[in-house]
C-alpha positions as CSV (number, residue, x, y, z in Angstrom):
1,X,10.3,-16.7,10.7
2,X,14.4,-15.9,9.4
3,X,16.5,-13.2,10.7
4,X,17.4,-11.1,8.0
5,X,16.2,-9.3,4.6
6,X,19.0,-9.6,2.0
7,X,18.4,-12.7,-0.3
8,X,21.8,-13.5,0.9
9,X,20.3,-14.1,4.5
10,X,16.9,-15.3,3.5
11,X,18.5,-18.3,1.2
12,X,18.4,-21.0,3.4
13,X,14.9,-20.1,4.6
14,X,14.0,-20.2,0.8
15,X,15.6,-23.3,-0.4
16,X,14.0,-25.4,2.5
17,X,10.2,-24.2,1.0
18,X,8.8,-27.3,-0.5
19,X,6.4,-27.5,-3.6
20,X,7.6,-23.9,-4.4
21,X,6.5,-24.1,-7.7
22,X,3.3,-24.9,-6.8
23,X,2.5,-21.4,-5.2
24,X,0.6,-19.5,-7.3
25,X,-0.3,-16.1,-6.3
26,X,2.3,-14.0,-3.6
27,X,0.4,-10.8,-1.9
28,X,3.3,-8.3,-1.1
29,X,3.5,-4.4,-0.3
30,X,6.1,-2.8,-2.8
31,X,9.2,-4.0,-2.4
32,X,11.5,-4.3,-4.8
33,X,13.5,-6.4,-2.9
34,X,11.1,-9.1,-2.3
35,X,9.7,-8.7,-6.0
36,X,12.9,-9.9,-6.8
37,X,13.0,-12.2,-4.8
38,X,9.5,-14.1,-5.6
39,X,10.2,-13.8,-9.5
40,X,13.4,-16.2,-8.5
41,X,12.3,-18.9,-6.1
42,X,8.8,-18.5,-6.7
43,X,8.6,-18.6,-10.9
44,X,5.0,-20.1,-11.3
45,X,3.2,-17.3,-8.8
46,X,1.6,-14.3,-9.8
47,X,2.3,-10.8,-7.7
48,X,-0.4,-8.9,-6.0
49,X,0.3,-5.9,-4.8
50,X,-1.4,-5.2,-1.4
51,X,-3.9,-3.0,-1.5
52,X,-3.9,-1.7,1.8
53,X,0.1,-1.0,0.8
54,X,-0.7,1.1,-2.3
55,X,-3.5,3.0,-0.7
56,X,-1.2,4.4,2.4
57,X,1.0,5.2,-0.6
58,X,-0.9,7.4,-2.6
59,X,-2.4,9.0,1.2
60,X,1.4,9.5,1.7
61,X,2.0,11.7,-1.4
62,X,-1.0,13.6,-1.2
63,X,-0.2,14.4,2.9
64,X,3.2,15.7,1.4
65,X,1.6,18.2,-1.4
66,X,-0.9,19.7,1.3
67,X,2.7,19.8,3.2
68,X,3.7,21.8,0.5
69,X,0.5,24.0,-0.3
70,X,-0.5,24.8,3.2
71,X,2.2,23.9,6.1
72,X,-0.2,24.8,8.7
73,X,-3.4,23.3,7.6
74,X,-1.6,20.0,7.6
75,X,-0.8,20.0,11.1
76,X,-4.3,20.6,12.3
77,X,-5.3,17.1,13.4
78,X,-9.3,17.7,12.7
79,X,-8.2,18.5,9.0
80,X,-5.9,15.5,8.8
81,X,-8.5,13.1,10.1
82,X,-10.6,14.3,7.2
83,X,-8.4,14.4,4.5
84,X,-7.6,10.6,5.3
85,X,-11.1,9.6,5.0
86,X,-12.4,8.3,2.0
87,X,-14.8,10.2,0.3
88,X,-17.9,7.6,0.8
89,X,-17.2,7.8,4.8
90,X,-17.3,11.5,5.4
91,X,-20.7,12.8,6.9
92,X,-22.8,15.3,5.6
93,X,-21.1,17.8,7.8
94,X,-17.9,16.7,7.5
95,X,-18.1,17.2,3.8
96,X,-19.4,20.8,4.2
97,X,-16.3,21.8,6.6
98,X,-14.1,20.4,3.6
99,X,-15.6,22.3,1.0
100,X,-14.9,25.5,3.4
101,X,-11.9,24.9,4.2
102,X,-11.2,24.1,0.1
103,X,-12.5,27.4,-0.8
104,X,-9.2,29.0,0.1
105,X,-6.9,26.5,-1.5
106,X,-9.1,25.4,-4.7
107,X,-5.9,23.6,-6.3
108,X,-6.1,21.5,-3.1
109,X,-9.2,20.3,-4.0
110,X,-8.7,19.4,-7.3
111,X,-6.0,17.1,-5.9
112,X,-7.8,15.8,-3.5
113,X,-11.0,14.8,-5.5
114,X,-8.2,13.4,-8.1
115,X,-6.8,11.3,-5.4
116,X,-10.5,9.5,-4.0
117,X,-10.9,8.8,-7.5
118,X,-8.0,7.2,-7.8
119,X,-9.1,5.2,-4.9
120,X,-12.1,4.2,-5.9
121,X,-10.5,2.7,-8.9
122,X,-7.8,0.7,-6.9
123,X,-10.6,-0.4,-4.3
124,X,-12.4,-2.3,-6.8
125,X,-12.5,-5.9,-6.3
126,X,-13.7,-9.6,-7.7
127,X,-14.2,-8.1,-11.3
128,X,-13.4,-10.5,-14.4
129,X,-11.0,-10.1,-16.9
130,X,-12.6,-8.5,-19.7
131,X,-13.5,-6.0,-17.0
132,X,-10.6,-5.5,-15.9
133,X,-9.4,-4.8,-19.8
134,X,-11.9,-2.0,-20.1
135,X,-10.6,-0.6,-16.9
136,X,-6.9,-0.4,-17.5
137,X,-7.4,2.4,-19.4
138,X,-8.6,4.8,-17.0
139,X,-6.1,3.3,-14.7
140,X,-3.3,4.2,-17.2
141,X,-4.7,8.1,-18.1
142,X,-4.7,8.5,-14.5
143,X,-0.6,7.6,-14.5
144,X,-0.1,10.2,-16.9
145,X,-2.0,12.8,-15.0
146,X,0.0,12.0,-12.1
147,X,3.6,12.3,-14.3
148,X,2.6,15.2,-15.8
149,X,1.6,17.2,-12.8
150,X,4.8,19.0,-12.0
151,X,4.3,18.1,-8.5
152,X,7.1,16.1,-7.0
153,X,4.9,13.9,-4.8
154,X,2.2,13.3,-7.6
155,X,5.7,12.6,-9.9
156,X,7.4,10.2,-7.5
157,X,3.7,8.3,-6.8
158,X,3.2,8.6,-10.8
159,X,6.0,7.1,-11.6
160,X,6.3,4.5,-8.8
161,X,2.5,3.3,-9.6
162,X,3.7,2.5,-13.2
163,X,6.9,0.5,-12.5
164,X,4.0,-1.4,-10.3
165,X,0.6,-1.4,-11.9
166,X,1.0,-5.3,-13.6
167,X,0.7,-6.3,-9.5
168,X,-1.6,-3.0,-8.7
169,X,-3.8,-4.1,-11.8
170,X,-4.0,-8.1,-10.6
171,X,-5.9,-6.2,-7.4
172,X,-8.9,-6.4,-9.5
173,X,-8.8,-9.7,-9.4
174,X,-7.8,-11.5,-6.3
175,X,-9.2,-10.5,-2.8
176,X,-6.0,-12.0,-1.2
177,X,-4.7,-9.1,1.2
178,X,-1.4,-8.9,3.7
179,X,-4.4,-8.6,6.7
180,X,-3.6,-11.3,8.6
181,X,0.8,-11.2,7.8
182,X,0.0,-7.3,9.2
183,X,-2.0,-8.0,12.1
184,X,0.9,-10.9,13.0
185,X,3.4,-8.2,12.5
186,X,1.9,-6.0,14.9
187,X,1.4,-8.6,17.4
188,X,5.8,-9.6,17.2
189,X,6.1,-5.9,17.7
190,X,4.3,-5.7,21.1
191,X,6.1,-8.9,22.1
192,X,9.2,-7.2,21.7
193,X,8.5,-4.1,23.0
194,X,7.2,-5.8,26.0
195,X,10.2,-7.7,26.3
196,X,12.5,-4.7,26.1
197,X,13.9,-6.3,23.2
198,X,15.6,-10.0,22.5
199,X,19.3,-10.4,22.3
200,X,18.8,-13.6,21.0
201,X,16.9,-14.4,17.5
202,X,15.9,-18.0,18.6
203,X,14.3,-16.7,22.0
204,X,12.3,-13.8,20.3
205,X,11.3,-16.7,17.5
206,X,10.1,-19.2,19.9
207,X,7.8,-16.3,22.1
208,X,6.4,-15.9,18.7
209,X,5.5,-19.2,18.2
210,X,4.1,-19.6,21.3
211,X,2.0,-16.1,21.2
212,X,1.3,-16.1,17.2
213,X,0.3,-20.0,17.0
């Protein structure tokens, strides 16, 4: 654990790593920051984004066109559950309330069955790499799509995807995930909240030890 997030404050932290240039593959959400930062003091390792990162991204982007088409739909918490879900979890009758409630907003729909397919593809896993050449592709046409939608969401996720998809692509390759760094993460935030908060760093860093271990 270091206090801070700028490379300034992380520096020390970094220079003590040993064998740095022995790492070879860093998992990370999308961060520029910390892409940076890897690229420097880590030059041999490869960058995977985190899938579970670029998923709640594109869920994000499509929550804020449905924002956009219908403001009220989006705040009825049945309808939220099930336009979370993938596609491949919804039951039968869950998939027939959907299609109802997509009968009066059909451009909805057509976003939203563009958006599981876009999952689909991203959830793929283990796959070689003259399987991953032939899916690249569809990967890119799907970029385009999402650029030349006209939708500010689809734009900003579009255009975000691209300045990403080396690390997004590398997904198809590695099963390395940010699981257990998350499920730590939650963890230091329950010690702190149960704490009230630390006014010291070393305190809060030495409960973590002891808790996270």
């Amino acid at each position: 654990m270091a206090l801070g997030r700028s490379e300034s404050a992380l520096l020390p932290y970094l220079k003590a790593i040993p064998d740095k240039d022995n790492t070879r593959v860093v998992v990370m959400d999308l961060s520029e920051t910390y892409r940076a930062l890897v690229k420097k003091h880590f030059p041999n390792a490869k960058i995977v984004a985190d899938r579970f990162h670029v998923i709640r991204l594109i869920n994000y982007q499509f929550l804020k066109v449905w924002q956009f088409i219908d403001p009220a739909g989006r705040k009825n918490r049945g309808l939220l559950s099930l336009m979370r879900r993938h596609e491949a979890k919804l039951s039968f009758q869950q998939r027939l309330k959907l299609l109802a409630y997509f009968q009066e907003f059909p451009p909805l729909q057509i976003i939203w069955e563009f958006k599981q397919k876009l999952c689909r593809l991203l959830l793929i896993k283990m796959r070689t790499k003259k399987q991953c050449k032939h899916m690249i592709p569809l990967f890119l046409r799907y970029l385009q799509q999402l650029k030349d939608s006209k939708l500010e969401p689809l734009v900003t996720l579009g255009k975000t995807l691209e300045s990403w998809s080396e690390e997004i692509v590398r997904m198809w390759r590695f099963t390395k995930s940010n699981g257990i760094t998350e499920g730590f993460h939650n963890k230091m935030e329950m010690i702190s909240r149960r704490a009230f908060g630390f006014r010291n760093f070393e305190n809060y860093r030495l409960r973590v030890r002891t808790l996270c271990g």
